[in-house]
C-alpha positions as CSV (number, residue, x, y, z in Angstrom):
1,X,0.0,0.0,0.0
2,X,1.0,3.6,-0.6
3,X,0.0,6.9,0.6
4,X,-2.6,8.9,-1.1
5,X,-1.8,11.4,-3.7
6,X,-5.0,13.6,-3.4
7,X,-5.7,15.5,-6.6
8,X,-3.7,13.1,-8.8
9,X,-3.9,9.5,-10.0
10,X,-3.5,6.6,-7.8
11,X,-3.3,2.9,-8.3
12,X,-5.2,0.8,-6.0
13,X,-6.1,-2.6,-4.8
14,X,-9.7,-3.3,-4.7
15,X,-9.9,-4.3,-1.5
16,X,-14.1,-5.4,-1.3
17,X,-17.2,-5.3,-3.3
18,X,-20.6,-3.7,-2.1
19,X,-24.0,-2.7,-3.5
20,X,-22.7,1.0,-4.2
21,X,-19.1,0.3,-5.5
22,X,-16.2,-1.0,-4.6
23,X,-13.4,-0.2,-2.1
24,X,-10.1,0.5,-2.5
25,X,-7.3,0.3,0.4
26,X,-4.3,2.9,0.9
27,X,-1.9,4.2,4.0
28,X,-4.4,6.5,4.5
29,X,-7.6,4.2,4.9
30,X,-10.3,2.7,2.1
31,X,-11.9,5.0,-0.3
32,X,-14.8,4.2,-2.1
33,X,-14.9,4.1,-6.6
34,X,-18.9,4.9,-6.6
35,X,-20.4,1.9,-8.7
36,X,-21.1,3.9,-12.0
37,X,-17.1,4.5,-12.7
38,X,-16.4,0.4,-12.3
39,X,-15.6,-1.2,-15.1
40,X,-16.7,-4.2,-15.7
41,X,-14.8,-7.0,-14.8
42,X,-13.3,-5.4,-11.9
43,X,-12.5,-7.7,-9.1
44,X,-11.2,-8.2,-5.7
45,X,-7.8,-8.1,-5.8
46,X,-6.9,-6.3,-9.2
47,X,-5.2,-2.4,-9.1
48,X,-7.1,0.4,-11.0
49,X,-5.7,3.6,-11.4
50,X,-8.4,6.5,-10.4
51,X,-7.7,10.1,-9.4
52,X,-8.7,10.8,-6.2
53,X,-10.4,14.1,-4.6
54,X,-12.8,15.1,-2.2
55,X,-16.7,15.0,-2.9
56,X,-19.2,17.7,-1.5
57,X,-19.2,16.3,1.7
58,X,-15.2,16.2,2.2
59,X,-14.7,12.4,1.9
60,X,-12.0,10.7,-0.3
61,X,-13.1,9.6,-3.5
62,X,-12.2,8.2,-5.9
63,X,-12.8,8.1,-9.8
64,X,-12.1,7.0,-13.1
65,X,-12.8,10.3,-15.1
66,X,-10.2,12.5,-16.2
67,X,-10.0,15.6,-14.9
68,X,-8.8,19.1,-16.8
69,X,-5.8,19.7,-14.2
70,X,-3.9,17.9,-11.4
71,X,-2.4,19.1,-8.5
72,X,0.6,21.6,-8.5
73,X,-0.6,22.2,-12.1
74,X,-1.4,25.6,-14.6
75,X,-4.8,24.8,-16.3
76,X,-7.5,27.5,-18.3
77,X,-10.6,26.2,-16.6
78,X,-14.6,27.8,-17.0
79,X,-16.1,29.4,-14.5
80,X,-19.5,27.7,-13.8
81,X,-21.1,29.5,-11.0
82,X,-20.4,31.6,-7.9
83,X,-20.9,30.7,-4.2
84,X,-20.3,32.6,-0.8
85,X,-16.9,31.2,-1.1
86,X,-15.5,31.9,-4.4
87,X,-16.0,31.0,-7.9
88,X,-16.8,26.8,-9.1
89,X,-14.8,26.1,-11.7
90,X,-15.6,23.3,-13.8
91,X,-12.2,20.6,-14.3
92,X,-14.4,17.8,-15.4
93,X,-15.4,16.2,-12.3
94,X,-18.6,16.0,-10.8
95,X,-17.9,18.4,-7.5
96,X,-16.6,21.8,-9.5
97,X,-13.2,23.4,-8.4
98,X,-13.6,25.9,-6.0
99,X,-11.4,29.4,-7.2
100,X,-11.5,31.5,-3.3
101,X,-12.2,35.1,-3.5
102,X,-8.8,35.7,-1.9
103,X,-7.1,33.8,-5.0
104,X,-9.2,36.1,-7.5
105,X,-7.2,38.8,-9.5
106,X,-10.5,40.7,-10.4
107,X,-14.6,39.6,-10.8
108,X,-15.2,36.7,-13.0
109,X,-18.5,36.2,-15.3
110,X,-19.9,32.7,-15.8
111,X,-18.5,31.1,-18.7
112,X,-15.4,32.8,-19.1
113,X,-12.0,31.1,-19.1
114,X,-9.4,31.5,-16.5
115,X,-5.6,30.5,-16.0
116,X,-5.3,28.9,-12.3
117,X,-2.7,27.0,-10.7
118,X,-4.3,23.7,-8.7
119,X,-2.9,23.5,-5.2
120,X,-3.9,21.5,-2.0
121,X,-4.5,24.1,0.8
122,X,-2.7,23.1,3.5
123,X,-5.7,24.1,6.5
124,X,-8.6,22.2,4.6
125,X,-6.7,19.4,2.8
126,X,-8.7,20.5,0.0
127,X,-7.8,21.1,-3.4
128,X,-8.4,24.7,-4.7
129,X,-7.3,27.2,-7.5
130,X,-6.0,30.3,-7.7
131,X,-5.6,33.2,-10.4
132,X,-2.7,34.2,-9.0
133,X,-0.7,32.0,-10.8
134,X,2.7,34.3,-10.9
135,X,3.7,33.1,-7.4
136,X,3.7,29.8,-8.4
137,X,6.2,30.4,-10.7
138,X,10.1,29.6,-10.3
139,X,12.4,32.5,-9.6
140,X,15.6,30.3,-9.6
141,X,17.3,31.0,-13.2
142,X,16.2,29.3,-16.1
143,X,18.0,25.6,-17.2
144,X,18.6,26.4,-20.5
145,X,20.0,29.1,-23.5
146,X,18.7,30.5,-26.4
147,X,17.5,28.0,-29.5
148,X,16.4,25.9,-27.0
149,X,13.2,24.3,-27.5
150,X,10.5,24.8,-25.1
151,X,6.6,23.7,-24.4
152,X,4.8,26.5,-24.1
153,X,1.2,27.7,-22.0
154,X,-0.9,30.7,-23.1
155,X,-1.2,32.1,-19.8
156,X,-2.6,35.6,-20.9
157,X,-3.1,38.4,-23.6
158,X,-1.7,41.9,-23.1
159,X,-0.4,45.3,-25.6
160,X,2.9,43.8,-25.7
161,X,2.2,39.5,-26.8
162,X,1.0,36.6,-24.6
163,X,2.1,35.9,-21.7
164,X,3.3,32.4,-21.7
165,X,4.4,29.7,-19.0
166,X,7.6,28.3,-20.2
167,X,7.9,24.6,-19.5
168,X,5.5,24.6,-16.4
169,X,7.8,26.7,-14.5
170,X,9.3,30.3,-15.9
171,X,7.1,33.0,-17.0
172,X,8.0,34.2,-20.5
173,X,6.7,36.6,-23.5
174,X,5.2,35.9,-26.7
175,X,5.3,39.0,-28.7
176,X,2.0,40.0,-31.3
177,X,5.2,39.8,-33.9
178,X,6.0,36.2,-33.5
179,X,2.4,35.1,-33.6
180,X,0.3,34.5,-36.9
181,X,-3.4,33.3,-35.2
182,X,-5.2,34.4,-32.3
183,X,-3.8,32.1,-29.4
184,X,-6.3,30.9,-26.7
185,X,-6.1,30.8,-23.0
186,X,-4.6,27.9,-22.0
187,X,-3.4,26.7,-25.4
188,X,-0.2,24.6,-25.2
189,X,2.2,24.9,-27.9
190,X,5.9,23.9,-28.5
191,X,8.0,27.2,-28.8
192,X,11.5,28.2,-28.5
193,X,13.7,30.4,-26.2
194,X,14.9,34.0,-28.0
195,X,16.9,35.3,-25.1
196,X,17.0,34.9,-21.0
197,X,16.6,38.9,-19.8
198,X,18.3,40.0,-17.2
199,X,15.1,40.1,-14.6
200,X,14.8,36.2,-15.2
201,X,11.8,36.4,-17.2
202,X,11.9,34.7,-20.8
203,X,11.1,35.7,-24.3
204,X,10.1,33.0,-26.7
205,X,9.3,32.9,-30.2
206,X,7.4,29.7,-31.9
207,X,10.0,29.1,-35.0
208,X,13.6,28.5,-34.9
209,X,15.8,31.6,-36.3
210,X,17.8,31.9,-39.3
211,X,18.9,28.9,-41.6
212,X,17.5,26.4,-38.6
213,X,14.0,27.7,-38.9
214,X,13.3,27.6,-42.7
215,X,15.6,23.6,-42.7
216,X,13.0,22.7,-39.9
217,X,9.9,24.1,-41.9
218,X,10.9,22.3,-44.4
219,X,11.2,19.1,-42.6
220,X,7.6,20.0,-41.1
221,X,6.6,20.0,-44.3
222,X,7.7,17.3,-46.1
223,X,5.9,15.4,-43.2
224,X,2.8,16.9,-43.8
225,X,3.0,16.3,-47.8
226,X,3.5,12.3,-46.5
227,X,0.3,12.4,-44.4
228,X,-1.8,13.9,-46.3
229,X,-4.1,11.6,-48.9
230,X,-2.5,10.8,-52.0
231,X,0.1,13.8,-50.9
232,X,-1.8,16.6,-51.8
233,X,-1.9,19.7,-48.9
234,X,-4.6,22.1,-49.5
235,X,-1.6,24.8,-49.3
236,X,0.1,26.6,-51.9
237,X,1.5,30.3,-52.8
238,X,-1.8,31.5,-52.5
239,X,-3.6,30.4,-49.2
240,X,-3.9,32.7,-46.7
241,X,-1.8,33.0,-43.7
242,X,-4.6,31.7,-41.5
243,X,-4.5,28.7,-43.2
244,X,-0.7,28.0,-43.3
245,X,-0.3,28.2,-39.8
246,X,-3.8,26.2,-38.8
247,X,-2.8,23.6,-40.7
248,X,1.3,23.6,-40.4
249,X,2.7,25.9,-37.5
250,X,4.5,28.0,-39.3
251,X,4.1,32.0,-40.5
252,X,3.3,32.7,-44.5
253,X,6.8,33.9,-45.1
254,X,8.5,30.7,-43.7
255,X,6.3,28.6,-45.6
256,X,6.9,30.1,-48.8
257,X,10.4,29.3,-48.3
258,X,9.9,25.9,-47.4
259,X,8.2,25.2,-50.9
260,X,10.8,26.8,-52.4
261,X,13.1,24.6,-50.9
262,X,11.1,21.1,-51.7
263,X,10.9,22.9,-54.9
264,X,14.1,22.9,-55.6
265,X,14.5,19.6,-54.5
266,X,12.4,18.2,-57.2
267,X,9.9,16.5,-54.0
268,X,6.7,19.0,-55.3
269,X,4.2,19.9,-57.9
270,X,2.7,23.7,-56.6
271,X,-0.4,25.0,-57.1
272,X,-2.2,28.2,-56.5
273,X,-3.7,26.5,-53.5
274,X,-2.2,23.3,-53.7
275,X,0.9,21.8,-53.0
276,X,1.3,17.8,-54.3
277,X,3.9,15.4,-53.5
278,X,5.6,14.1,-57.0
């Protein structure tokens, strides 16, 4: 047996079966898996993995749904309704999220989307959100250098770019120039780091530079042409930008170069709005 890890996943022994579920045995006592998320076939004996939480009436739980975020983890989670606590949050689980008024950056409507870090607060052994989600961040410096590639977390929108969280841990920058869609809250994306500034904080672009960037467009590419049915792309000289980056991460300009490059290569047949694979 092992010790509980509320708020993430856990595997269990089934340790009985009754007329509402069955039980499952930790350190930290039996937990019941509510009948409706057994499968079947489930007996005595066997280890399930579940995630476990608290229900509305603080006991342990335990379930085989997946929820939107785990513990000591960014997620962009919908508000679904407001209590004399805070806001719910809805992560995919049948008790919402609580987000506390004291972890609240400003009023939230229903149905809007909001960047929170999950945490388990320490006095209620529940698991909550908060807005806040700066202080969660790492100030220690950064383990890498620029060209570095990096996953990325559209953390929020401002004049200047988005606001990203770089590899779960460092908050870095985005900047309007770099990107070719509109991003969404919470989007994850793979990036890559420009330059470390000197308060810590990162800025990131989304395509390698120089001779790198248009080599590894063009290896994006070629994978793309291979994919797609009888190795035609709905892509060519004349799509718009929109479409370029929808469909293969990359700006107009680096795209067109790209082509060229398969092009020259002898690999393509181009059309206006087509690109084929000879």
């Amino acid at each position: 047996m092992a010790s509980l890890l509320l708020g993430d996943y856990n595997d269990l022994e089934v340790a009985r079966e009754t007329s509402i579920g069955l039980y499952l045995t930790s350190d930290d006592g039996d937990l019941l898996l509510p009948e409706k998320y057994v499968e079947a076939g489930t007996r005595v004996g066997d280890i399930v993995r579940v995630f476990v939480y608290r229900d509305s009436e603080d006991r342990l739980i335990a379930t085989n749904l997946r929820p939107l975020a785990l513990v000591d983890s960014f997620a962009a989670l919908t508000v679904k309704d407001h209590g004399p606590a805070g806001a719910f949050l809805d992560w995919g689980l049948e008790k919402d999220l609580l987000l506390p008024y004291r972890n609240q950056r400003r009023d939230l409507r229903v149905g809007e989307r909001v960047l929170v870090y999950v945490y388990l607060d320490e006095e209620s052994d529940r698991l909550v959100a908060s807005a806040k989600w700066k202080q969660f961040l790492k100030n220690t410096p950064f383990p890498g250098e620029p060209g570095d590639e990096v996953r990325l977390l559209v953390a929020d929108e401002t004049e200047l770019g988005y606001p990203v969280i770089v590899n779960g841990t460092h908050q870095g920058l985005l900047f309007h120039n770099e990107v070719f869609r509109p991003l969404r809250l919470g989007e994850q994306l793979p990036g890559f780091l420009r330059q470390i500034r000197p308060d810590g904080k990162l800025d990131v672009r989304l395509q390698k530079e120089g001779y790198g960037e248009v080599e590894s467009a063009t290896d994006t590419l070629l994978k793309a042409l291979k994919a797609a049915p009888g190795g035609r792309l709905p892509l060519g000289d004349k799509s718009l930008a929109e479409d370029v980056y929808r469909r293969v991460g990359m700006s107009k300009k680096v795209f067109k170069k790209a082509l060229g490059a398969l092009f020259r290569q002898g690999l393509v047949t181009l059309e206006p709005e087509a690109t084929v694979l000879k």
